[in-house]
C-alpha positions in Angstrom: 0.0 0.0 0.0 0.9 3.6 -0.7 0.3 6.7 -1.8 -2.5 7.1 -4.6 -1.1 6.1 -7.9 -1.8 8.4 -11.1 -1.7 7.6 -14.4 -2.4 10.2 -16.9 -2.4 10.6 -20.7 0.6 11.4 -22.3 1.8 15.5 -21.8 4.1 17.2 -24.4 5.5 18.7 -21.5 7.2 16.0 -20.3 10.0 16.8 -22.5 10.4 20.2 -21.8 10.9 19.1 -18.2 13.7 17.1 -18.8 15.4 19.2 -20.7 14.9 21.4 -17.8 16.4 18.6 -15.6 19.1 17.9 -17.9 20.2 21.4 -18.2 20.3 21.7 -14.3 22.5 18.9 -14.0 24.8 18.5 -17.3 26.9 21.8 -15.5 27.9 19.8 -12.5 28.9 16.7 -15.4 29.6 17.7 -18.3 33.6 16.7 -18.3 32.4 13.3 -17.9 29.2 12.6 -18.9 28.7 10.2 -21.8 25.0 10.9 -22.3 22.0 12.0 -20.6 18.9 10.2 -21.6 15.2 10.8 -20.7 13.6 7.5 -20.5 10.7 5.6 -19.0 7.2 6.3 -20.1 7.2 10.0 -20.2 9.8 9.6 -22.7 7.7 8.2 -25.4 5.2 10.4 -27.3 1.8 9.4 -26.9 2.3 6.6 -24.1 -0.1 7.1 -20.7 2.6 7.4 -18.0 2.7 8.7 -14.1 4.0 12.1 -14.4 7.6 11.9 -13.1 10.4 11.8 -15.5 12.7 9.4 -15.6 16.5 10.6 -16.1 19.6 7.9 -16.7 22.9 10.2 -16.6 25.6 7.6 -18.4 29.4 7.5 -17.6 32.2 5.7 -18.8 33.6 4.5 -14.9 32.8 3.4 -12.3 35.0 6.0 -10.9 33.3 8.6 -12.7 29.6 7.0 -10.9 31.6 7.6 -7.6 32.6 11.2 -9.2 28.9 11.6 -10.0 28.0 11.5 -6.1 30.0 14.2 -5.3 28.8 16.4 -8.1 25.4 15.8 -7.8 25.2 16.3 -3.9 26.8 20.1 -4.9 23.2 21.0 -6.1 21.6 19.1 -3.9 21.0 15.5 -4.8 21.1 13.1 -2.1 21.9 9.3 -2.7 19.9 6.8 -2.2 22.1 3.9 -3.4 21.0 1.0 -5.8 18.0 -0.1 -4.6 18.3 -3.3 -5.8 19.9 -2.5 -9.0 23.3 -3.4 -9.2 25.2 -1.0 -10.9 22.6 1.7 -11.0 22.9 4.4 -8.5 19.4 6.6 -7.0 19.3 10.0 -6.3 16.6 12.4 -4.7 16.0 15.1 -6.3 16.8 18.9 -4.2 13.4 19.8 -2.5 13.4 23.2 -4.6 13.3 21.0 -7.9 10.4 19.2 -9.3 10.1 15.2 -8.7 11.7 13.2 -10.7 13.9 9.7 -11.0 17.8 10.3 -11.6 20.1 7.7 -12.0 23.8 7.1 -12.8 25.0 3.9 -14.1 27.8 3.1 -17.1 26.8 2.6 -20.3 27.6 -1.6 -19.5 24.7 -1.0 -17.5 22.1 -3.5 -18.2 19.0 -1.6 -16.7 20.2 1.2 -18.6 20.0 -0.9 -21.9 16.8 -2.4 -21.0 15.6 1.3 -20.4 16.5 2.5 -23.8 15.4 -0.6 -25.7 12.1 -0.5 -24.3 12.1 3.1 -25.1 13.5 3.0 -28.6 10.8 0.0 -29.2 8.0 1.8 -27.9 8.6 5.0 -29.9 8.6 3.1 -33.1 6.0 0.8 -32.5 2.5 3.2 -32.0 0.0 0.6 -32.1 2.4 -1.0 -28.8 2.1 2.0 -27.7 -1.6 2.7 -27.3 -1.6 -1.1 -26.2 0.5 -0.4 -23.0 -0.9 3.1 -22.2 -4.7 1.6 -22.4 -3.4 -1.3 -20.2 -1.7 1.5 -17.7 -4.7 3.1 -17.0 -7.1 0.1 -16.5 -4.5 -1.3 -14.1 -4.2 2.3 -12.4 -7.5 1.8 -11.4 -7.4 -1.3 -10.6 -4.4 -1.0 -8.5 -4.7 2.7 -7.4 -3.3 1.9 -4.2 -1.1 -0.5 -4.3 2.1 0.6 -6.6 3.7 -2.9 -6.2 0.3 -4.8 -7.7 0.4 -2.5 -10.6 3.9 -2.8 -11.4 3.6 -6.6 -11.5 0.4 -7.0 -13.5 2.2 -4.6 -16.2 5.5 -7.4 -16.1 4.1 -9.9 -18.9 3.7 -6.9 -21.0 6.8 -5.5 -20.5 9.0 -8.7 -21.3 7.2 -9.1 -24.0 7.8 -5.9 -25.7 11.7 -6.3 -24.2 11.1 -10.0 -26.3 9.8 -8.4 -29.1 12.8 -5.6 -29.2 15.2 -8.7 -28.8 16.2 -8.2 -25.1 18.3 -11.5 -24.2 
């Protein structure tokens, strides 16, 4: 159980807010950063999604994840460790900052490649698209207060578009 879950048709304004993220923390990175990528559901046009963007910030170390900390935590980021992803590192946003997901991983990162093949799948694909966001909704009533019961009845979905994309 948790706080109310919302799902809400896709916003074009999604993507101005992460290139408002990404512009607030590229300074802090930008002499090692390999990429910034918006991804998750607000990341693909048209696709129902809870409105919080999802931010991966790529480097090329493992020392330069480590590096990330301290850079991040300048403007206010706090750590929040894996959380069960190994690899992937969780940050808090600054309380002056709107909501939002950041993590750091390398580009070996397998969560990261999952992230972006999912993404790069869903983009192309339209009718998948409308597909997952009708099955979002219906499950966000269903499930509208239990996040971990919506997040698992979405899973057979999910592989199978990671399937279909040609996840291993």
């Amino acid at each position: 159980m948790g706080t109310s879950l919302i799902v809400r048709e896709y916003d074009p304004s999604w993507v101005q807010l992460f290139q408002q993220l990404r512009g607030f923390v590229l300074p802090v990175l930008s002499d090692f950063v390999v990429t910034i990528e918006h991804v998750g559901s607000t990341s693909v046009p048209g696709l129902a999604a809870k409105p919080i963007v999802d931010i991966d910030v790529v480097v090329s170390t493992q020392s330069d994840v480590l590096k990330a900390f301290q850079r991040l935590a300048t403007i206010g980021y706090v750590h929040e460790g894996d959380l069960g992803t190994t690899g992937r590192e969780a940050f808090i946003p600054p309380v002056d900052v709107t909501w939002h997901h950041l993590y750091v991983c390398t580009m070996e990162n397998s969560e990261y490649k999952r992230h972006i093949l999912f993404r790069d799948y869903l983009r192309n694909h339209p009718e998948d698209t409308k597909q997952y966001g009708d099955l979002k909704l219906e499950l966000a009533q269903r499930f509208q207060n239990d996040r971990l019961a919506y997040t698992n009845a979405k899973g057979d979905f999910v592989r199978e578009i990671l399937q279909r994309a040609g996840w291993k």
